[in-house]
Backbone bond lengths (Angstrom), bond angles and torsions (degrees), N, CA, C in turn:
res aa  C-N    CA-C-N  psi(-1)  N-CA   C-N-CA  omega(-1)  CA-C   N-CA-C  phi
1 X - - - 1.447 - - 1.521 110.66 -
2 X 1.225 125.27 -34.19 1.419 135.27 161.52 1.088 127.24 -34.64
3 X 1.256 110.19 -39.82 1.731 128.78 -156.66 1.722 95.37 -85.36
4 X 1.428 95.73 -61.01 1.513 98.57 177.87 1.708 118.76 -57.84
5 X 1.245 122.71 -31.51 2.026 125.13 166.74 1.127 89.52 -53.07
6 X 1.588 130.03 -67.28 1.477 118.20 -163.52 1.387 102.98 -59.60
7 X 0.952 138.30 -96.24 1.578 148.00 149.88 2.128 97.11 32.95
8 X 0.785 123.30 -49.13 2.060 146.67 167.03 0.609 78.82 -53.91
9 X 1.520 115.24 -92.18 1.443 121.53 -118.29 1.279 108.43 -78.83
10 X 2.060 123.54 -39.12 1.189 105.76 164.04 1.810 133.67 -61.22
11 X 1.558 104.18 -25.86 1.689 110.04 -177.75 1.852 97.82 -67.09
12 X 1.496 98.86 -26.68 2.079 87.19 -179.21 1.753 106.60 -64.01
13 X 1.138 101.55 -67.61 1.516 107.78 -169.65 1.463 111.68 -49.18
14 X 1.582 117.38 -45.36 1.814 109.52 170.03 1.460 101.23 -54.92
15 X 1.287 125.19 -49.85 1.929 110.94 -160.65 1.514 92.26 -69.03
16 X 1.723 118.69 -40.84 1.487 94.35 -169.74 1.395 135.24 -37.01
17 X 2.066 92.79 -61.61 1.661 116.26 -160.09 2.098 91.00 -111.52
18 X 0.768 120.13 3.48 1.894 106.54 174.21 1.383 103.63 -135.80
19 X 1.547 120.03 21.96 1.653 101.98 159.63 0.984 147.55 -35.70
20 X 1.922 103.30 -56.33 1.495 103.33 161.92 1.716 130.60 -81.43
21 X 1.321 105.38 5.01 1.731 106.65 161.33 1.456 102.45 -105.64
22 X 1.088 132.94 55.96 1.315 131.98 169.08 1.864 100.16 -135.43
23 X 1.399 116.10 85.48 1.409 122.14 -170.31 1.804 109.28 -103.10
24 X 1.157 111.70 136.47 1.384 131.04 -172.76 1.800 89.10 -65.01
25 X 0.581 143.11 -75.54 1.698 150.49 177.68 1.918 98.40 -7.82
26 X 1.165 112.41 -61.36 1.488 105.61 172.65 1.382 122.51 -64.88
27 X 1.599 120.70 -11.69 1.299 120.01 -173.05 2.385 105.98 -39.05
28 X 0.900 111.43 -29.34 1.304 93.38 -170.03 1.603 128.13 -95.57
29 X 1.545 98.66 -13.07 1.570 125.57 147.75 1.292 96.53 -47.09
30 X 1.628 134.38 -102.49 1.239 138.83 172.92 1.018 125.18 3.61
31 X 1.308 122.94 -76.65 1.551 148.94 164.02 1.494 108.08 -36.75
32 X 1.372 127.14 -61.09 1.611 121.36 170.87 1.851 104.68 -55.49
33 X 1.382 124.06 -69.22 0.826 116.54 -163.99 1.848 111.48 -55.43
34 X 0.822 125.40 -20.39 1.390 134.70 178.35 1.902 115.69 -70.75
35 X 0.975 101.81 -44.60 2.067 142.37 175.47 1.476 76.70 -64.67
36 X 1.388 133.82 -94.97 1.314 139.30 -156.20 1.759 117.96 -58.51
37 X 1.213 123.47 -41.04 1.901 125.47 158.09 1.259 122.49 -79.97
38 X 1.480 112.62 -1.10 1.494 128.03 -179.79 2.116 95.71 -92.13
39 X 1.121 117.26 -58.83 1.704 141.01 168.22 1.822 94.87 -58.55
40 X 0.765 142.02 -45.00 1.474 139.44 166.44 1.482 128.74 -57.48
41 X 1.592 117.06 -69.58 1.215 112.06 145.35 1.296 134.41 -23.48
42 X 1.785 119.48 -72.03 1.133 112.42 170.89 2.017 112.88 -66.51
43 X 0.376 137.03 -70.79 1.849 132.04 170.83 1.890 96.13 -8.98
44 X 1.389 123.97 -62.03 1.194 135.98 -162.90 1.755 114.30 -51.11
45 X 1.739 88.31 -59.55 1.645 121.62 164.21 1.722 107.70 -42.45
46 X 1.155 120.93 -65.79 1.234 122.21 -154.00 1.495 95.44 -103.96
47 X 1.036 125.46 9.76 1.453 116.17 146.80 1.644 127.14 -110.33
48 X 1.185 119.40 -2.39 1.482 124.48 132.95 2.099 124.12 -82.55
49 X 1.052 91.63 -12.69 1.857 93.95 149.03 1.414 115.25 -60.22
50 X 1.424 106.40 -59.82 1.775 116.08 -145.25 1.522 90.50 -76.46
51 X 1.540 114.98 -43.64 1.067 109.62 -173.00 1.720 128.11 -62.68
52 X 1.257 92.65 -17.59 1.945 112.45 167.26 1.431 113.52 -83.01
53 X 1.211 106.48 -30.93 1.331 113.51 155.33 1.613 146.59 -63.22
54 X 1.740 108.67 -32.69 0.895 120.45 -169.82 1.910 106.80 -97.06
55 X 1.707 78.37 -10.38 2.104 87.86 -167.96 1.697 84.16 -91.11
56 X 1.594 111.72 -16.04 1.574 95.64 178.50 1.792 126.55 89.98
57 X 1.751 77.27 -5.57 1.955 90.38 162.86 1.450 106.37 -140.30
58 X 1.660 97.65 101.39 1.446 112.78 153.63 1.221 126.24 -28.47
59 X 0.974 149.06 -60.49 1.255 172.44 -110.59 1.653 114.09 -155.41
60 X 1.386 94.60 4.41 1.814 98.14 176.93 1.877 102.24 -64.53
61 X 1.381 100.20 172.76 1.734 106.00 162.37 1.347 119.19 -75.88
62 X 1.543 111.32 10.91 1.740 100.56 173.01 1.734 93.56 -101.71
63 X 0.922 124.90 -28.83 1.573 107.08 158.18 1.021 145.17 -35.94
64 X 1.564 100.26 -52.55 1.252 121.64 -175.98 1.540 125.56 -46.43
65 X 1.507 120.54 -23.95 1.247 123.68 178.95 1.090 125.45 -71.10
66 X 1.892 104.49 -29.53 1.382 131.29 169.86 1.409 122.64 -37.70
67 X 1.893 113.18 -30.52 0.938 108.28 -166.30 1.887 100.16 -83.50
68 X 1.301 108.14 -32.69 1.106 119.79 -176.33 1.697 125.32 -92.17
69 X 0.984 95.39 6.85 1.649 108.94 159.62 1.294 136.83 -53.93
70 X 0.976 112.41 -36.26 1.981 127.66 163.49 1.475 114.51 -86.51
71 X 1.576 107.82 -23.34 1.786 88.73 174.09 1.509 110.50 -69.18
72 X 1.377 99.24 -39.71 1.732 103.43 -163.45 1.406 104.28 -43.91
73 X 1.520 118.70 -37.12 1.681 121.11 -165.13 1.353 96.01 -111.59
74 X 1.317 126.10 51.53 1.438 135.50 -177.63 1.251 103.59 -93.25
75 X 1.273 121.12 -20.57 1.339 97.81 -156.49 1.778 101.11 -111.21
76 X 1.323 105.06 -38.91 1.508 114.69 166.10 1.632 107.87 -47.09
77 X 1.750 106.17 -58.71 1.471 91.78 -178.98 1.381 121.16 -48.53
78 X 1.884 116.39 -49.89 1.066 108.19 -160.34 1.679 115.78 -78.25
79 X 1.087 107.78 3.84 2.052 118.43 167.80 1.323 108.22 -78.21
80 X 1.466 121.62 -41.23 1.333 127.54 169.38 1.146 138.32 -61.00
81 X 1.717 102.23 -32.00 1.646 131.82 -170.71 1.702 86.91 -78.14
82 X 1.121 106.79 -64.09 1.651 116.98 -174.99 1.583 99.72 -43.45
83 X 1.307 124.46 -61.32 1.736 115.70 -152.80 1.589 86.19 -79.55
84 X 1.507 139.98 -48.18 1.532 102.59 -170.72 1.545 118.90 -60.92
85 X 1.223 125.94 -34.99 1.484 134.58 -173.10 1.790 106.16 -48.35
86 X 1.910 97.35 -50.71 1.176 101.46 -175.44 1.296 122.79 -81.63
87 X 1.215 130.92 4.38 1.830 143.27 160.66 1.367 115.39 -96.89
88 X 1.055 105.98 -28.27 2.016 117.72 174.62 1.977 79.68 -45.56
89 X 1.491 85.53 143.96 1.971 106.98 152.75 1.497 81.66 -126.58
90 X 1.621 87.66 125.23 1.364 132.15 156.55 1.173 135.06 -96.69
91 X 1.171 130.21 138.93 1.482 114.31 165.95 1.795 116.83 -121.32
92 X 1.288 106.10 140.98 1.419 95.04 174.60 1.508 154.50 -47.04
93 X 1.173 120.10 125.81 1.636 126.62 -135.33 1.121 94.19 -119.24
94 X 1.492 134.19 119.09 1.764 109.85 164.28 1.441 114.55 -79.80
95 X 1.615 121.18 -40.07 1.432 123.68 170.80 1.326 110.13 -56.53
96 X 1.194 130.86 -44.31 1.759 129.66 173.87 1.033 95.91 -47.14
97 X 1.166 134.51 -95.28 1.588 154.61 -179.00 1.739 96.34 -13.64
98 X 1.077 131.89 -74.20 0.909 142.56 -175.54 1.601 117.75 -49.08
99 X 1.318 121.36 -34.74 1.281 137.28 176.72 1.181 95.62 -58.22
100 X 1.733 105.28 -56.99 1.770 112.17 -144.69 1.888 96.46 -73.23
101 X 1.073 114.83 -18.14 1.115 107.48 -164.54 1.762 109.04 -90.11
102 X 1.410 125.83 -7.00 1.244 133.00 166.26 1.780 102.11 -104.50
103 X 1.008 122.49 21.67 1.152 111.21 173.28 2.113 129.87 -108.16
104 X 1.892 80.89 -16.19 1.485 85.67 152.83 1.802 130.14 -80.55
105 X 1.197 89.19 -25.34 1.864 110.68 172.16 1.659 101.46 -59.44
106 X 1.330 128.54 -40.65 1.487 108.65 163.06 1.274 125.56 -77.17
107 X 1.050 128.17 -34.89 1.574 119.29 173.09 1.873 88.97 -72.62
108 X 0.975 163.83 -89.34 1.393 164.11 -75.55 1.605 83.81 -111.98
109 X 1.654 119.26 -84.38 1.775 127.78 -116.35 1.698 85.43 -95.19
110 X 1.293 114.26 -29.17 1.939 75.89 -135.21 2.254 73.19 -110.95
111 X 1.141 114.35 80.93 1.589 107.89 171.87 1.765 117.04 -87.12
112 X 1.346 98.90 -29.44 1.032 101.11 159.41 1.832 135.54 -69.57
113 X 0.980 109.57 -24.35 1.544 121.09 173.80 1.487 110.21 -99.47
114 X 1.398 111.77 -1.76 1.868 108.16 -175.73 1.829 86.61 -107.07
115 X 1.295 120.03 -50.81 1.264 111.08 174.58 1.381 139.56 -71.49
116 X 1.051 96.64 -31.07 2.016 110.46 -171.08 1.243 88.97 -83.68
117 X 1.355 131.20 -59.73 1.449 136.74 -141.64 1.853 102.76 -98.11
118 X 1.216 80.90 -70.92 2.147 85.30 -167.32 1.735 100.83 -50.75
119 X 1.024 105.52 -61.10 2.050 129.11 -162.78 1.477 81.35 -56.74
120 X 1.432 127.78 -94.67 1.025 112.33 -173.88 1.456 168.29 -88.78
121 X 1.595 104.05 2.12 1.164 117.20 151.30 1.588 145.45 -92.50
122 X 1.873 89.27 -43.68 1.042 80.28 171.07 1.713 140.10 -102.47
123 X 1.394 90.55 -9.21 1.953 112.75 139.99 0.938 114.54 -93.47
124 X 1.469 139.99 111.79 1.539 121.34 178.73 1.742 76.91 -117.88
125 X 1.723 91.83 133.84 1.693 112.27 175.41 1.225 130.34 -74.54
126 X 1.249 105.79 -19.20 1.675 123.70 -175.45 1.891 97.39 -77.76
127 X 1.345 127.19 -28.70 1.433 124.78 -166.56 1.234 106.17 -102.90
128 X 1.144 127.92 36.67 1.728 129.17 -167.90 2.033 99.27 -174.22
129 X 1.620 106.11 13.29 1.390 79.45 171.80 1.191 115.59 -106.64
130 X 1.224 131.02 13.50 1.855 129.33 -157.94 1.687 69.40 -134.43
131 X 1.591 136.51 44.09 1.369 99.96 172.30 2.043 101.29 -138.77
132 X 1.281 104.79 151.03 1.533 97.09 -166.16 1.538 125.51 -52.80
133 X 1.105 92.76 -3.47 1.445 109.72 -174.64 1.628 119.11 -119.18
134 X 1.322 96.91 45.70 1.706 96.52 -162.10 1.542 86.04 -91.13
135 X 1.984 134.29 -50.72 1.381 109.32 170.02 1.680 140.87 -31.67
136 X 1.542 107.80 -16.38 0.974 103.34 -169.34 1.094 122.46 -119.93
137 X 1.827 100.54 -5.32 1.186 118.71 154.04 1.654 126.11 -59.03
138 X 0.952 111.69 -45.33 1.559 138.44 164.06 1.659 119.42 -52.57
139 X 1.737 103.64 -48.31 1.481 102.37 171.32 1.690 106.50 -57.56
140 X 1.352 112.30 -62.45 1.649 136.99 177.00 1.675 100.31 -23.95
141 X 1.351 105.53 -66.07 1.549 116.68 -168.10 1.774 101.15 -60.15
142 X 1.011 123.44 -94.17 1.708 125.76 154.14 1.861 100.82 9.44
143 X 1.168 103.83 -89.25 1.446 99.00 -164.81 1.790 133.05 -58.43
144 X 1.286 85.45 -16.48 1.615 113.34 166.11 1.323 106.56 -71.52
145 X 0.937 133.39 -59.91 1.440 163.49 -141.31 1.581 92.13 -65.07
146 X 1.685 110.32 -77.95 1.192 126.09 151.36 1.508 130.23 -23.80
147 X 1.408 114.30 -72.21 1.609 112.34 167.87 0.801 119.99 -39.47
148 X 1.594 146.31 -62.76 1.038 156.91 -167.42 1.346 116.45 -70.68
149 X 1.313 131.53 -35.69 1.604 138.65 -174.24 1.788 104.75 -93.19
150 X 1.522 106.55 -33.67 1.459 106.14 158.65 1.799 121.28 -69.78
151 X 0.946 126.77 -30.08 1.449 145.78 163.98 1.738 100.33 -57.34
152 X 0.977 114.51 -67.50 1.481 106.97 -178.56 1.176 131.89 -61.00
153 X 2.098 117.63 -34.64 0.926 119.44 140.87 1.257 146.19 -54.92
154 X 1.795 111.67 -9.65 1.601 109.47 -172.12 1.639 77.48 -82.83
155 X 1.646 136.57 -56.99 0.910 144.88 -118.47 1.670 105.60 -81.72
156 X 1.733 99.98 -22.02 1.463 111.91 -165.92 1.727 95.56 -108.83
157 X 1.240 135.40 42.21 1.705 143.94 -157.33 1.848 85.67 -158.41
158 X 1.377 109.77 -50.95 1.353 94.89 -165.32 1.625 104.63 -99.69
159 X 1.097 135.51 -43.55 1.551 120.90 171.36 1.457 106.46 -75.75
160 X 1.436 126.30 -42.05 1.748 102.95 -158.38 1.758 100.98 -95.96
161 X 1.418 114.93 -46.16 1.262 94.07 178.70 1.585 136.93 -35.05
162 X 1.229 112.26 -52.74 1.401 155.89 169.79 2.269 88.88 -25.95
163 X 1.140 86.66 -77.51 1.852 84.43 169.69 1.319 126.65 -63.51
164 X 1.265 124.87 -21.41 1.406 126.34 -169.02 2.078 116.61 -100.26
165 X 1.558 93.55 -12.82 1.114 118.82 156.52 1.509 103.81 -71.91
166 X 1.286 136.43 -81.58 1.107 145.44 -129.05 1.985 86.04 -79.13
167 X 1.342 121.34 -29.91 1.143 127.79 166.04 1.428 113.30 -65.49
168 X 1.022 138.00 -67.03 1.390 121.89 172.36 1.626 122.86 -48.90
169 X 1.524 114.15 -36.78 1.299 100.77 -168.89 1.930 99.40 -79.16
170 X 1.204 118.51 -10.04 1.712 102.79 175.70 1.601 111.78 -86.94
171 X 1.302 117.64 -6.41 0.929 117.62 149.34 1.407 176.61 -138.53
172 X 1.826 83.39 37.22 1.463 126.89 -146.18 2.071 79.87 -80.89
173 X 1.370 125.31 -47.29 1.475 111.64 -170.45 1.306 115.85 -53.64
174 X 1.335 112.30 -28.20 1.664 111.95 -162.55 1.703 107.47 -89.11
175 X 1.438 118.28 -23.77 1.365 132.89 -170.88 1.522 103.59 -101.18
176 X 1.847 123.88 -23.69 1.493 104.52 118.94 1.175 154.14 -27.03
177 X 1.460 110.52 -61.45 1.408 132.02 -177.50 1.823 98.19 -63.26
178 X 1.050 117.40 -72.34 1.297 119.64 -179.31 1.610 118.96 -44.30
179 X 1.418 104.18 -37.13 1.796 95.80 -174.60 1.619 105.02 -86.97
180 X 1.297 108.59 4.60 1.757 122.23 177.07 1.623 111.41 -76.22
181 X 1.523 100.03 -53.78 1.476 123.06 178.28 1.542 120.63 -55.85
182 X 1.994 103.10 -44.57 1.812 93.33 153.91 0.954 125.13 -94.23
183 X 1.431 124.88 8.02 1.276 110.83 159.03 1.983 109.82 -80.20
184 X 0.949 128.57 -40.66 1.073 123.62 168.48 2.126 116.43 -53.60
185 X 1.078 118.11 -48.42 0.905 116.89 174.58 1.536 128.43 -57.57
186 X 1.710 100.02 -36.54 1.296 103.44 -179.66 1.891 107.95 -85.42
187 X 1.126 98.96 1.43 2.002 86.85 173.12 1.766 100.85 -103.42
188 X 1.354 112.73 -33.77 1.563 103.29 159.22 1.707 127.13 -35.00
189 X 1.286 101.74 -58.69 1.493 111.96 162.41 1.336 121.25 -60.99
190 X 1.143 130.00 -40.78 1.779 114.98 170.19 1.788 119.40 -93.93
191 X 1.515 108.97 -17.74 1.151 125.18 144.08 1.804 94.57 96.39
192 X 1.348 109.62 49.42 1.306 121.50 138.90 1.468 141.86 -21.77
């Protein structure tokens, strides 16, 4: 969740103050260099895996960096991630659009059903790591992972939001009115 605040916060400050030095003409500079620390990272990642793997402890301290391997280049990636997105010409997608918009709902909503449930039951990692097929076990798990947490998010955007909207806006005037009243009350008392 980190990655993505930075990931904001750097795309705010470039659109703020480098809009107009941010030119579509480099979009493919961007794009390689992005392709190439994107292929690095993972290369980096999964070669402090194998190597926990191959020493035969998952969970040794040469792993451990693994987890922290993408923050270190968090911030380069996410300057990079930002300028190709923002030189790409796009055109409007409703299925894109639609993707992108259940795709914070898997990293965000469902941690309890990606961890308790997917991670460990119904992938359990410990029974697929000494096995020839543990890459693809991993692709399998990942893409599941995804379907399913995007599925719940399309599913929880289009039936529940839909009411909880229509709930706030009947009573967004009155819970105005009321947070008006202590605010008025409370500068009476310090004498605002």
């Amino acid at each position: 969740m980190m990655f993505f605040l930075v990931v904001y916060s750097i795309g705010g400050y470039l659109r703020l103050h480098y809009q107009d030095k941010i030119k579509s003409i480099y979009h493919t500079k961007y794009r390689n260099i992005l392709i190439a620390a994107l292929i690095l990272i993972l290369l980096g990642k999964g070669a402090l895996e194998m190597l926990g793997v191959i020493l035969n402890k998952p969970n040794a301290i040469i792993t451990k960096p693994s987890l922290y391997f993408g923050e270190v280049v968090g911030i380069p990636l996410a300057t990079i991630m930002f300028l190709t997105f923002a030189t790409m010409k796009m055109r409007y997608n409703k299925y894109i659009n639609m993707l992108a918009e259940t795709v914070l709902g898997v990293l965000n909503d469902n941690e309890l059903f990606t961890q308790t449930i997917i991670w460990d039951h119904i992938f359990p990692n410990l029974n697929y790591i000494t096995s020839d097929y543990y890459l693809l076990f991993w692709a399998v798990k990942i893409l599941g992972v995804f379907i399913v947490c995007s599925a719940i998010d399309f599913l929880r955007g289009k039936y529940i939001e839909p009411h909880i909207e229509r709930f706030i806006d009947r009573h967004f005037d009155s819970w105005l009115g009321y947070w008006n009243r202590i605010v008025l009350k409370a500068r009476a008392v310090i004498h605002i």
